[in-house]
C-alpha positions as CSV (number, residue, x, y, z in Angstrom):
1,X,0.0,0.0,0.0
2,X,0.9,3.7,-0.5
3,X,-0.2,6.8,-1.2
4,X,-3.3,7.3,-3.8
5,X,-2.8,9.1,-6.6
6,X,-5.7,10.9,-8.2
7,X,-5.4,11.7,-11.9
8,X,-3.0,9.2,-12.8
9,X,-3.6,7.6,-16.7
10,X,-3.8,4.0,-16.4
11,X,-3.2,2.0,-19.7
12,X,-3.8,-1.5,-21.2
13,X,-1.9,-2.9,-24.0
14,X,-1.6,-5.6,-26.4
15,X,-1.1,-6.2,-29.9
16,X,-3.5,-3.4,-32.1
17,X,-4.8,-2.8,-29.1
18,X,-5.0,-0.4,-26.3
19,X,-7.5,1.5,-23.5
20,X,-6.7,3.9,-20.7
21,X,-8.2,5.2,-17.9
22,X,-7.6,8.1,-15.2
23,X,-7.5,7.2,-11.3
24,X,-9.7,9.1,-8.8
25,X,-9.1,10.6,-5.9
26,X,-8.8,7.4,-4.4
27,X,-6.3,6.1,-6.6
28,X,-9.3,3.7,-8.4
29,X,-9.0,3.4,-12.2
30,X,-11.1,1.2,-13.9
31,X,-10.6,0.8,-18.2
32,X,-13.9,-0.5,-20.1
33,X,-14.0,-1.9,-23.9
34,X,-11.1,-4.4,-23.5
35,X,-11.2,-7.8,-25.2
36,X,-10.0,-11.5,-23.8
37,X,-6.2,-11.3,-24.2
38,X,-3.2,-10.7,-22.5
39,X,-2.5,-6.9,-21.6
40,X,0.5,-5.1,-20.6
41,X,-0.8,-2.8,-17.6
42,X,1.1,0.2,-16.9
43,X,0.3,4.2,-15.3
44,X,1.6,7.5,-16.8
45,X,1.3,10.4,-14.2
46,X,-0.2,13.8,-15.8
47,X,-0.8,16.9,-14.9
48,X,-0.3,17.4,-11.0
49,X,0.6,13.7,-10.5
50,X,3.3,14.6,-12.6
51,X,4.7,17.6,-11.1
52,X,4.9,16.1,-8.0
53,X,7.8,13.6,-6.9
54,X,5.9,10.3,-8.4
55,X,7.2,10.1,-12.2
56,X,8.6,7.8,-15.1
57,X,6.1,4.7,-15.1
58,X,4.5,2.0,-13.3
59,X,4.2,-1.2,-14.8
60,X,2.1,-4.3,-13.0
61,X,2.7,-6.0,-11.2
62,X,5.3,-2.8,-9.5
63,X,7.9,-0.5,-10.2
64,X,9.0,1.4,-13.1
65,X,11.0,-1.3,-14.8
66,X,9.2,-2.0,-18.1
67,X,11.3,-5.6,-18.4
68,X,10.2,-7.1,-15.4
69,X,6.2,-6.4,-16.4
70,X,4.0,-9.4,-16.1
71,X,1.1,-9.9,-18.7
72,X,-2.4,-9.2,-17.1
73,X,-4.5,-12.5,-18.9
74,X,-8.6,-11.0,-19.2
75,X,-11.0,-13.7,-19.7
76,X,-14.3,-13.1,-21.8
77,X,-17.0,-11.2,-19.8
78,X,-14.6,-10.9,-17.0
79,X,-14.7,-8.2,-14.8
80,X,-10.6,-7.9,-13.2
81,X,-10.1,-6.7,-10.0
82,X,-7.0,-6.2,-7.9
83,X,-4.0,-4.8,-10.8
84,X,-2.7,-2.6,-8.3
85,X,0.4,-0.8,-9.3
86,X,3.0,1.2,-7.8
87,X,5.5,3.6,-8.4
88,X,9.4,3.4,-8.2
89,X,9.7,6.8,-7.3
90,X,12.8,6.9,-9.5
91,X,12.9,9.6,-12.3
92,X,12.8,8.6,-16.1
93,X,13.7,10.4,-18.9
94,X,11.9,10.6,-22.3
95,X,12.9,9.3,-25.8
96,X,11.4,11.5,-28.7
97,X,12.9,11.0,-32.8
98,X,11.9,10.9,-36.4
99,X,12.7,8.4,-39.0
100,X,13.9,9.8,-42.4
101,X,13.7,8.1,-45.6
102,X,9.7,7.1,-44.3
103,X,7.1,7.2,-47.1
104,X,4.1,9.4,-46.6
105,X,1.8,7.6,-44.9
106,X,3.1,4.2,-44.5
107,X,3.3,2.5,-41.2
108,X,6.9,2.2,-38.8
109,X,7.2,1.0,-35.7
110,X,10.1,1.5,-33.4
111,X,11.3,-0.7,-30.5
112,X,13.7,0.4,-27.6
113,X,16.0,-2.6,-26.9
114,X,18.2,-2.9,-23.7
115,X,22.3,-3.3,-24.3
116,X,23.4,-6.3,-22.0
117,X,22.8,-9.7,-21.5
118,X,18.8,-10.8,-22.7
119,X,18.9,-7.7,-24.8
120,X,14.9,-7.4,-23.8
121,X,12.9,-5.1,-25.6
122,X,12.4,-2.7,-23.0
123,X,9.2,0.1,-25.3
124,X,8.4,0.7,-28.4
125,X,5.7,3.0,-30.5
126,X,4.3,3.1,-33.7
127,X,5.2,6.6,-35.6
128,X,3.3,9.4,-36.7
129,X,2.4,10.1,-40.6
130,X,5.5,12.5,-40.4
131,X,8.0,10.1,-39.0
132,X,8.2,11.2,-35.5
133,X,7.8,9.1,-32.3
134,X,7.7,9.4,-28.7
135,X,8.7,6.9,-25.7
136,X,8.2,8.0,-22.3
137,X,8.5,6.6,-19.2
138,X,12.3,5.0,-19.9
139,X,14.7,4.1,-17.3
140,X,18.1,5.5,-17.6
141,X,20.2,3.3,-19.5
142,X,22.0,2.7,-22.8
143,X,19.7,1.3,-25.8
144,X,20.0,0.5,-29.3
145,X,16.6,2.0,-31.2
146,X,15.5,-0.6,-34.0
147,X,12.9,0.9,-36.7
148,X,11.2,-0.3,-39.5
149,X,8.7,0.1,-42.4
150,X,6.1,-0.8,-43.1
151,X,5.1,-2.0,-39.8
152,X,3.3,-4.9,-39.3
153,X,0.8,-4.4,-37.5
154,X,1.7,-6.6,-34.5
155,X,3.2,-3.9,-32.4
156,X,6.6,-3.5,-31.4
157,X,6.6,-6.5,-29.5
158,X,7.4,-8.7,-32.4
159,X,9.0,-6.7,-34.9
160,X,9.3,-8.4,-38.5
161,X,10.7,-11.5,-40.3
162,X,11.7,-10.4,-43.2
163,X,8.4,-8.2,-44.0
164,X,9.4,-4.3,-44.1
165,X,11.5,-3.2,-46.4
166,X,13.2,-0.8,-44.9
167,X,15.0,-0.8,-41.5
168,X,17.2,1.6,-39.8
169,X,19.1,1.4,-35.8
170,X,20.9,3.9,-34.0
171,X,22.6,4.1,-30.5
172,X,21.0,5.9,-27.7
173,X,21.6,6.6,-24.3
174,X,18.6,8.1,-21.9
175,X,19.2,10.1,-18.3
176,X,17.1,10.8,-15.9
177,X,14.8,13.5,-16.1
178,X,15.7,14.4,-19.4
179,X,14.8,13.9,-23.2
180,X,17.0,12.1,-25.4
181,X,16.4,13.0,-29.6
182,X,17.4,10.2,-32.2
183,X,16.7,10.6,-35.6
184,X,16.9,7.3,-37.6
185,X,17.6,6.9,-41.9
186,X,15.6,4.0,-43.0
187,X,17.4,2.0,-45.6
188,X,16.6,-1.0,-47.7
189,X,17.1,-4.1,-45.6
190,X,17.8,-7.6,-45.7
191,X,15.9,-10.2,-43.6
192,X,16.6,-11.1,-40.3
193,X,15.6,-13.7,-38.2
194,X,16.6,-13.4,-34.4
195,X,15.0,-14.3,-30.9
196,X,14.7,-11.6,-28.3
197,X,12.6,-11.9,-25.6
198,X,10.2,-9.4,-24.1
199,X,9.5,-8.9,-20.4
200,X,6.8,-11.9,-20.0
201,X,7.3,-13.0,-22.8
202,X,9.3,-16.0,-23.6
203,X,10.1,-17.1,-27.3
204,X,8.9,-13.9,-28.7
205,X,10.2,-13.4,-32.2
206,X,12.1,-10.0,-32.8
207,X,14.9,-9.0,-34.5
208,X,18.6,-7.7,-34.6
209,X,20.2,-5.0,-37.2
């Protein structure tokens, strides 16, 4: 237990799929519309929440690391209870970039993956019409940023085998409290089959540039 937190988005996420919700002054949340499936459950702080000492985000089952999240399973006609969530109280910084070389309009997808050993895929978000992207909520750390077009679909979870046509990577480092920029040149690629695993997720498909 710890202190509520009132105004506090709430997010749940799977594959072409996500909901949100806002806590009240209780610290309650409750998200409506989700299918069955597995969700990633996590809570951005905004507005006053955010100004406050409580930032970066909170993944379930607790803290701010985005590789140790556990996958929330929602049965049909289920109605959850109990995915409380807490905050680290450790600062994050912010990753914002565009890709160049991107097509106008075509799907990309980016996906943050961790330097070290398991080289987990630690974010990820699918880019605007004009290239540009944003990841918030990332610990501090070293990453190498993976991009590619067209995106699949799938989310950034399992990016391609050998289905986009372009790619593009870049090395990028993220501090605490303050916002990184990356810009990324898409090139044509060659396919690549690799195994990296997400948080939760063991066997998941991904790949390496």
């Amino acid at each position: 237990a710890g202190e509520a937190l009132a105004g506090v988005r709430v997010f749940a996420w799977m594959a072409q799929a996500e909901a949100s919700g806002y806590t009240d002054d209780q610290g309650r949340y409750r998200i409506h519309g989700l299918a069955a499936g597995e969700y990633l459950i996590g809570a951005v702080p905004e507005g006053e929440a955010a100004a406050g000492r409580h930032k970066g985000v909170a993944y379930y089952p607790g803290g701010g690391d985005g590789l140790r999240a556990e996958p929330v399973e929602l049965k049909p006609g289920e109605d959850r209870d109990g995915v409380d969530l807490q905050f680290s109280g450790r600062a994050t910084g912010v990753l914002q970039g565009r890709l160049v070389g991107l097509d106008a309009g075509t799907r990309a997808e980016v996906a943050l993956v961790a330097k070290g050993p398991g080289a987990a895929v630690a974010a990820g978000a699918t880019v605007d019409g004009e290239g540009r992207f944003q990841i918030e909520g990332v610990q501090a750390g070293e990453y190498r940023l993976l991009a590619w077009a067209p995106g699949t679909g799938m989310g950034y979870e399992q990016p391609p085998r050998g289905k986009a046509s372009r790619f593009g990577s870049a090395d990028v480092e993220v501090r605490e409290g303050e916002a990184a920029a990356v810009e990324v040149k898409l090139a044509l690629g060659v396919t690549v089959e690799a195994s990296t695993p997400r948080a939760g997720c063991e066997g998941m498909d991904s790949l390496t540039l």
